[in-house]
C-alpha positions in Angstrom: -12.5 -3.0 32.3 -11.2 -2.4 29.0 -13.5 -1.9 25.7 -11.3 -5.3 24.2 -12.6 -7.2 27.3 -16.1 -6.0 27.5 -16.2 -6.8 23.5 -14.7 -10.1 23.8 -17.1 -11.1 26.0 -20.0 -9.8 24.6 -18.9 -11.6 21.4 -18.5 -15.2 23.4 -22.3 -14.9 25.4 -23.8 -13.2 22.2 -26.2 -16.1 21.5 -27.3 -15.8 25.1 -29.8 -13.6 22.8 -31.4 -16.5 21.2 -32.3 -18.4 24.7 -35.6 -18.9 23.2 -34.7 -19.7 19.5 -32.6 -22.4 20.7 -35.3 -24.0 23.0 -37.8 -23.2 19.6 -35.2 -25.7 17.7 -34.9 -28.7 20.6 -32.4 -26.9 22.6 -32.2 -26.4 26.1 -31.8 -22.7 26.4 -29.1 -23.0 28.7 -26.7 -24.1 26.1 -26.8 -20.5 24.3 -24.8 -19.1 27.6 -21.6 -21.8 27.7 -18.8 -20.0 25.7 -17.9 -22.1 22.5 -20.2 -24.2 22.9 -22.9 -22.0 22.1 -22.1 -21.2 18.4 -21.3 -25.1 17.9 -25.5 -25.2 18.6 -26.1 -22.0 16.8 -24.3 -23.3 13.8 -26.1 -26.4 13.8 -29.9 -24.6 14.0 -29.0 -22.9 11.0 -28.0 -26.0 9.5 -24.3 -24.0 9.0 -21.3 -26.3 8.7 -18.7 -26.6 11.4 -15.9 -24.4 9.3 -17.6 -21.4 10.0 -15.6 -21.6 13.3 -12.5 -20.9 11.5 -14.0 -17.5 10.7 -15.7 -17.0 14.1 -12.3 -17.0 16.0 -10.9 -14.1 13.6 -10.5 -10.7 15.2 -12.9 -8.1 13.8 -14.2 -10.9 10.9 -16.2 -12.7 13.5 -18.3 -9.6 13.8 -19.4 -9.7 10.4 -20.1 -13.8 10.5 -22.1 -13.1 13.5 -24.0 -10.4 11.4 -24.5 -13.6 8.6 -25.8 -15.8 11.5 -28.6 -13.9 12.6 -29.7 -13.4 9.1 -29.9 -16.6 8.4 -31.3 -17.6 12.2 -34.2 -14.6 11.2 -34.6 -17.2 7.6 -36.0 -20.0 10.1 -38.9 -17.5 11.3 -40.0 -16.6 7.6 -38.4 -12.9 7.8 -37.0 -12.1 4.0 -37.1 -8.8 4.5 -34.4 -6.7 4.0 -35.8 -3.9 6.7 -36.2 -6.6 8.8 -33.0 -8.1 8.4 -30.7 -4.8 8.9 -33.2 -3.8 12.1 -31.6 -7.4 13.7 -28.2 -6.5 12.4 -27.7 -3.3 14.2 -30.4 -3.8 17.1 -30.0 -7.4 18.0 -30.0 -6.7 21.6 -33.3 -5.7 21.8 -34.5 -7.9 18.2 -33.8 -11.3 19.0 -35.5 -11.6 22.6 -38.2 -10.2 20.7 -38.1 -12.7 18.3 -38.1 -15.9 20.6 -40.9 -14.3 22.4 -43.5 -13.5 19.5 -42.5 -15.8 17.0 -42.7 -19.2 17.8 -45.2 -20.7 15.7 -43.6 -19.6 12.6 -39.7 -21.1 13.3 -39.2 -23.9 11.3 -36.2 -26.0 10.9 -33.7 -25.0 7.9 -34.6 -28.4 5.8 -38.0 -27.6 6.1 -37.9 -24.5 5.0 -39.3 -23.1 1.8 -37.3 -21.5 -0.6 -38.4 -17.7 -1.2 -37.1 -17.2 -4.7 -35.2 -13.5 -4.8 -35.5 -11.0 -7.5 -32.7 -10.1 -9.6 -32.6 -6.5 -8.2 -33.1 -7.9 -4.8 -30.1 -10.8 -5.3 -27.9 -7.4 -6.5 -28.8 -5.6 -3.6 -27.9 -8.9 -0.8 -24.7 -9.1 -3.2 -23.4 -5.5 -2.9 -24.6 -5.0 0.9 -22.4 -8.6 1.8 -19.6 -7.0 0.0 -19.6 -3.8 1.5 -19.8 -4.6 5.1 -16.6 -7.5 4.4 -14.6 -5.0 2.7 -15.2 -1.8 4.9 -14.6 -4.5 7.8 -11.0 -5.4 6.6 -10.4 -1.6 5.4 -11.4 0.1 8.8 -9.9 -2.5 10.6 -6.9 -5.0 9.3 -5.5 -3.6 6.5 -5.7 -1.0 3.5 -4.3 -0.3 0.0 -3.2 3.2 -0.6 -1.1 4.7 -3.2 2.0 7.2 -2.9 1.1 10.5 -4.1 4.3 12.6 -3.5 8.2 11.8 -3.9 8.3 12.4 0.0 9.7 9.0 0.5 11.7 8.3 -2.4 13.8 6.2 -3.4 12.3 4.1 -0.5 8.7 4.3 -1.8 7.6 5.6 -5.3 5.1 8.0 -6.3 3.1 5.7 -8.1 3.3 3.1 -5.7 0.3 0.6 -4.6 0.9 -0.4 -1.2 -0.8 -2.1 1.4 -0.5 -0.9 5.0 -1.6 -3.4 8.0 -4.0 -1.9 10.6 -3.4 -4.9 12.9 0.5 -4.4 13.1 -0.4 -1.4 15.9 -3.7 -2.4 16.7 -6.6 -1.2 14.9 -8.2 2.1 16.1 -12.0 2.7 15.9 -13.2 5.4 13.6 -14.3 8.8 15.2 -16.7 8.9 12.6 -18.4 5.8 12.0 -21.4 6.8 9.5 -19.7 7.3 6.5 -19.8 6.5 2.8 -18.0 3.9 2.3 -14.4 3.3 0.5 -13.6 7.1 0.6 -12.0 9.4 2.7 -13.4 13.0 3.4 -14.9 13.8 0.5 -18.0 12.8 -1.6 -16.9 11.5 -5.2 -17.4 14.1 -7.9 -17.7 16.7 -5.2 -15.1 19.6 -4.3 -16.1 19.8 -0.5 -19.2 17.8 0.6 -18.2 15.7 3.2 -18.6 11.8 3.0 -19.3 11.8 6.6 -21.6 12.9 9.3 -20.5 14.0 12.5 -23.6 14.0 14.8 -22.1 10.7 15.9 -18.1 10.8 17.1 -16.4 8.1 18.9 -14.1 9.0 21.5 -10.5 7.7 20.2 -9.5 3.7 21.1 -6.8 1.3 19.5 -7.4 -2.3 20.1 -4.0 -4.3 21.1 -1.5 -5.2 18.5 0.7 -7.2 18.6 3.4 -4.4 18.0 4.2 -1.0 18.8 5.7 2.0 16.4 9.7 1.4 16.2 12.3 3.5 15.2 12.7 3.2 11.3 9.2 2.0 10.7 7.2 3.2 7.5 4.4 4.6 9.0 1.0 5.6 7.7 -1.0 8.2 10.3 -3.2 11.3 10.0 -1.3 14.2 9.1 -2.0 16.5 12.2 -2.0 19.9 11.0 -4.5 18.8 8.7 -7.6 19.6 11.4 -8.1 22.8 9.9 -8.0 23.0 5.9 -8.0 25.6 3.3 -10.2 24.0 0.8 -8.3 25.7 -2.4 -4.9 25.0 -0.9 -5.3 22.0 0.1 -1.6 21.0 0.0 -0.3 23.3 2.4 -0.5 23.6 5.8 -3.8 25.6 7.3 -1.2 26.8 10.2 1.7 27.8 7.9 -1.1 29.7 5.5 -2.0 31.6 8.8 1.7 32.7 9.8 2.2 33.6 5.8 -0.7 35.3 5.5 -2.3 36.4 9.1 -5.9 34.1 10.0 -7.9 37.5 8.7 -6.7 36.7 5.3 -7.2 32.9 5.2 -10.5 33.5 6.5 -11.9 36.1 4.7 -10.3 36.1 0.8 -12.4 32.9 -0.5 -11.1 33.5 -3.7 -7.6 32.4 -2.8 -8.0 30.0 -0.1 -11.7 28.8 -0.2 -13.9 27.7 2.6 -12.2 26.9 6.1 -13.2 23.6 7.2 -12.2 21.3 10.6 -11.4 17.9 10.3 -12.2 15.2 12.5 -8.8 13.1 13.3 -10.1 9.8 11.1 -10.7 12.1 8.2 -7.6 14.3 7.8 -5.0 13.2 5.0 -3.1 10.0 5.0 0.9 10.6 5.1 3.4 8.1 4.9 6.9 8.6 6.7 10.1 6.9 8.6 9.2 6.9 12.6 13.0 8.7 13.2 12.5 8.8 17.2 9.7 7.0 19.7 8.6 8.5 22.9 10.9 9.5 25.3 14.1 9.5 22.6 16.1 12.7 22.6 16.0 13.7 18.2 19.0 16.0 16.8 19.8 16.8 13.5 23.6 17.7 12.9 24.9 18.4 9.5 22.1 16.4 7.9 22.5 13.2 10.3 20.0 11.9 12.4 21.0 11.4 16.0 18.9 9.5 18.5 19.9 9.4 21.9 23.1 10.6 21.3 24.1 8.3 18.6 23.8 8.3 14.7 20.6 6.9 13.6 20.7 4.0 10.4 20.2 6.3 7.0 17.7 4.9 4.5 20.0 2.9 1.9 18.0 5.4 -0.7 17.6 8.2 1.3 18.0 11.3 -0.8 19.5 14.4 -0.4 20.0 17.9 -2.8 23.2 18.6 -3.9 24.9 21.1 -6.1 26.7 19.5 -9.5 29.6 21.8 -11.1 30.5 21.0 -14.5 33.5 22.0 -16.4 30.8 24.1 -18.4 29.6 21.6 -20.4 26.0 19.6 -20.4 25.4 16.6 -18.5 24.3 13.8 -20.9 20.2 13.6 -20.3 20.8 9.9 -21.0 23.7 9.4 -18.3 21.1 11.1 -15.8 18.7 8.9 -17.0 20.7 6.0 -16.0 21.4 7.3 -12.7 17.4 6.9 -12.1 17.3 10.8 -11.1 13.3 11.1 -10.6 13.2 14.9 -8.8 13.2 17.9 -11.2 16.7 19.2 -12.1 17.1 23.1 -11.4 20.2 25.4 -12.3 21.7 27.2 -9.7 24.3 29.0 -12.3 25.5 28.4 -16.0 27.6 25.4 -15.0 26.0 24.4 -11.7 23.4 22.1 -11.6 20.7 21.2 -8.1 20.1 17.7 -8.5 18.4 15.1 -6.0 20.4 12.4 -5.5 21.0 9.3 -3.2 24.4 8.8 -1.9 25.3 5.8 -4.8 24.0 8.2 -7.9 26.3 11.0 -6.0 29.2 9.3 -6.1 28.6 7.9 -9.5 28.0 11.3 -11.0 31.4 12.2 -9.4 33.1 9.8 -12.0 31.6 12.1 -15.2 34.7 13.4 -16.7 32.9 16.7 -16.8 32.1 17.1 -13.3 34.0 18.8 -11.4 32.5 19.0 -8.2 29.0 17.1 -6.3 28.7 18.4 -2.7 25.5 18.3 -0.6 23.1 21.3 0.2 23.7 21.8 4.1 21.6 24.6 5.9 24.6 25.8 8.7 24.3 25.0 12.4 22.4 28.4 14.3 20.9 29.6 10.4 17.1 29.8 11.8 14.6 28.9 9.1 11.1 30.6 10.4 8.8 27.7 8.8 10.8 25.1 10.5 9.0 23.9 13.8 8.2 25.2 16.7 8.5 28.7 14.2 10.7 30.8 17.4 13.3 32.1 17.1 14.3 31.4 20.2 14.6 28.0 18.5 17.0 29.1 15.4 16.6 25.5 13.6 16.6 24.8 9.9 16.1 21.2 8.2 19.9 19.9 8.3 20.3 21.8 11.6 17.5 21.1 14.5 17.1 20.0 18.5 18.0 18.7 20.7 13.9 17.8 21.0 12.8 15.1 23.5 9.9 13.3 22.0 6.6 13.9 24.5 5.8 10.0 26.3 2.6 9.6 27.8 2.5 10.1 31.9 5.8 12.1 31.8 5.8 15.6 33.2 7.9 18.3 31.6 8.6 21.9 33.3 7.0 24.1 31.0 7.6 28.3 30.7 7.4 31.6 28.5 10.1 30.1 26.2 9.4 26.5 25.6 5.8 26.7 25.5 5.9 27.0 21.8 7.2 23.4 22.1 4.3 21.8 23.6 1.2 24.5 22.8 -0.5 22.5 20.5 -0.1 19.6 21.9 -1.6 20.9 25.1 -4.2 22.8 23.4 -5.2 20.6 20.1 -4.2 16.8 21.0 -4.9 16.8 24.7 -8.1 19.2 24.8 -7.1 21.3 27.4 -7.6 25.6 27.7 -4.5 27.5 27.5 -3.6 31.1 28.0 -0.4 32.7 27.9 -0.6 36.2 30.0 3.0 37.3 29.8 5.3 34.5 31.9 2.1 33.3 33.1 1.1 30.0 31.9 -2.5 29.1 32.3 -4.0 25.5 31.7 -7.8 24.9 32.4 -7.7 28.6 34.3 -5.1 27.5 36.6 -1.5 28.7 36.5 1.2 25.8 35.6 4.7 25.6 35.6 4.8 21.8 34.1 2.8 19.4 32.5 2.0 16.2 32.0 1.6 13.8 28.3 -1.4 11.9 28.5 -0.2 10.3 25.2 2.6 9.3 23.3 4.0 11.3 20.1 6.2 10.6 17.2 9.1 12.2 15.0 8.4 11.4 11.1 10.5 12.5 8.5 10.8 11.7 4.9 13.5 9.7 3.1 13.7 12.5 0.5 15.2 14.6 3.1 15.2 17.8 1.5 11.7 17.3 -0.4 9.4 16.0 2.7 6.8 18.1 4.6 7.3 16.4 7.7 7.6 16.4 11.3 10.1 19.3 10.9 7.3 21.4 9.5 5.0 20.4 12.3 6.6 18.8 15.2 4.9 15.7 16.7 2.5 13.0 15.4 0.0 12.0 18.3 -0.5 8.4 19.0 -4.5 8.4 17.8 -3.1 10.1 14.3 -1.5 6.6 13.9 -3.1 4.5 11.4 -1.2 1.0 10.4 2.4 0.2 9.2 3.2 0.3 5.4 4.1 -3.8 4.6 4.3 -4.5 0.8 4.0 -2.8 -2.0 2.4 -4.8 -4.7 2.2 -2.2 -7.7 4.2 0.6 -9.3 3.3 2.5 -11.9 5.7 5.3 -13.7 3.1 7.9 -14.9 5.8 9.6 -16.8 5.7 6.9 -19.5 3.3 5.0 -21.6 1.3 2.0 -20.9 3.3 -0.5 -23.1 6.7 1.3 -22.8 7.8 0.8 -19.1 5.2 2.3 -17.1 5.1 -0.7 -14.9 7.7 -0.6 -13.0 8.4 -4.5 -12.8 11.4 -4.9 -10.7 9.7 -2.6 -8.1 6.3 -5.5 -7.8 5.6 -7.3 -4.9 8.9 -5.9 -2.6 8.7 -5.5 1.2 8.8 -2.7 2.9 11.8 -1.7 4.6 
């Protein structure tokens, strides 16, 4: 039986709990176990009017107005205490057949009920704990505002972007870590490194249903997964590609440069945003820049952006004609009358009309040119960013012969997402001890890349996103701020409010 079923149904015969409370209001006690039915009479002990329904049938919400019921159904025994109060919250089970059974003479009906006056302080503290447990309920599960950090996804998505990605579009996941402070991520606020959470309880990984799966050319928010281990004084590089710079020695040992090592649990590592570019089971290949899928071109980005390299007759570029072209990525010089500029394919062929341009042609790495920080890092494997695959995306319960020169392929998957032992002992493959010649996904994986192509650490730099690193789909952005200009002189960007995500 699924965790969704055995949920739902512990949800519907909850108030099988309150047998006694509802024969201590006039109630046979039989009532609290017919589904529906049940939280009609519950609503009605509490003297609760009928609309509260409307919330109780909301995924995920009806937790927390189930958590306000027995609050108020502890009111009608005289318990005001806040102790007492978060006790029946998080051990009802055992709290509320307790309650029926020792507490009889003191239930009295709502209306005759005396009102117990609260204290500033304590109407503050009622006030903020309400709010809390709503918002942390629609943040873990339905849906979340972040903000773009990085120019990964431009044009598409702006740094400086507000968004707001939907949990439910996949199907929540519940949180490895549950005990956490709320509204942050991994670390404490005004701390470097203290973590927010604790990790002496961990959740094994589960997405509820949704009523959608991951599609090709979805904007995707999801755990970056290289980001288990972290270099806490570089934290914007890649633990892994630190190691192959450097050697692990070095990372672990010079603190000055790289800082404490610490692991991540998968809930806690950064938040990325990309373009899903291949599902599981696609075949990906990058030729000359173009995405292929299956064999055919995939769909470009309308404001996908690529580096090119601007000659000029020797003459400057008006800053303001730049301007106009919306050029957001730093211009470098790659000669005294060649410019390396970041365009999209519109400002390219606009800046082709400047009468002192003579020539706008893309940067393209050459088919076979092996770039060694490209994944899977082998050379046997000589792939660059405009230049990669064929690479058939891992799909759960699909077997794949595996040997000495693919391995690098799948080894972290194997090792790091699935949790299994491996050893390599020269063309001997070794999985839990046992030698294997093939093996077999337990879960899915994804290709993300960035829509500015040549200024995206993304899954070129470290192959495939697992299926629990997936965290919601990016719907709406509903600010966008320009933090290159002032508050009253255009930093709000106002033709880029309240746009859907594409």
């Amino acid at each position: 039986m699924s965790p969704t079923l055995i949920l739902i149904i512990l949800i519907i015969f909850f108030p099988v709990l309150l047998w006694k409370t509802f024969g201590h209001a006039g109630h046979p006690g039989w009532k609290s176990v017919v589904p529906i039915y049940n939280y009609y009479i519950w609503l009605q002990i509490i003297n609760k009017p009928l609309w509260w329904f409307v919330f109780l049938v909301m995924p995920f919400i009806n937790a927390f107005m189930v958590m306000l019921m027995v609050v108020e159904t502890l009111k009608c025994y005289k318990i005001h205490s806040l102790g007492q109060q978060a006790l029946a919250v998080v051990f009802p089970v055992v709290y509320l057949p307790w309650l029926g059974l020792k507490k009889e003479k003191d239930y009295t009906v709502p209306a005759n009920r005396v009102r117990i006056k609260k204290t500033a302080l304590r109407e503050w503290v009622d006030a903020i704990i309400f709010a809390v447990i709503a918002a942390s309920i629609i943040r873990i599960f339905m849906i979340e505002a972040y903000t773009i950090p990085t120019s990964s996804m431009e044009k598409s998505l702006l740094v400086g972007d507000f968004l707001f990605v939907s949990k439910l579009s996949y199907g929540p996941k519940v949180p490895n870590t549950p005990i956490a402070f709320p509204f942050v991520h991994h670390t404490l606020p005004l701390t470097e490194s203290t973590k927010s959470y604790v990790e002496w309880i961990k959740l094994p990984y589960y997405r509820f249903p949704g009523p959608s799966k991951v599609k090709n050319n979805d904007v995707v928010v999801f755990n970056y997964p290289d980001g288990d281990t972290v270099a806490l004084k570089v934290q914007n590089q890649s633990y892994y590609a630190l190691v192959r710079d450097y050697t692990r020695n070095r990372v672990w040992t010079d603190k000055a440069n790289f800082g404490d090592i610490v692991a991540r649990p998968v809930d806690k590592r950064e938040n990325y945003i990309k373009r899903c570019l291949a599902i599981p089971g696609d075949t990906l290949q990058i030729i000359d820049q173009v995405v292929h899928i299956n064999g055919k071109p995939a769909d470009v980005p309308e404001l996908a952006q690529f580096k090119y390299i601007v000659r000029t007759d020797g003459t400057r570029i008006n800053p303001m004609a730049l301007d106009k072209l919306d050029i957001t990525e730093e211009i470098g010089m790659a000669g005294p009358e060649e410019y390396l500029i970041t365009l999209t394919s519109a400002a390219a062929d606009k800046l082709k009309g400047f009468i002192n341009v003579k020539e706008v042609k893309k940067i393209i790495q050459p088919a076979g040119f092996w770039q060694p920080y490209i994944f899977p890092f082998d050379s046997a494997y000589p792939w660059n960013v405009d230049n990669f695959g064929p690479l058939v995306i891992p799909k759960a319960g699909v077997t794949v012969e595996i040997n000495h020169r693919n391995i690098v392929l799948y080894e972290r998957i194997i090792k790091n997402y699935e949790l299994n032992d491996l050893e390599i002992q020269g063309n001997t493959i070794l999985i839990n001890g046992k030698p294997a010649t093939s093996y077999t996904f337990k879960m899915d994986y994804y290709w993300m890349m960035g829509d500015n192509r040549h200024n995206s650490a993304d899954s070129r730099f470290w192959g495939f996103v697992p299926q629990d690193h997936i965290v919601g789909k990016a719907v709406f952005v509903w600010l966008s701020l320009d933090n290159r200009k002032p508050l009253f002189g255009g930093k709000i960007r106002v033709n880029k409010l309240f746009r859907t995500i594409n």
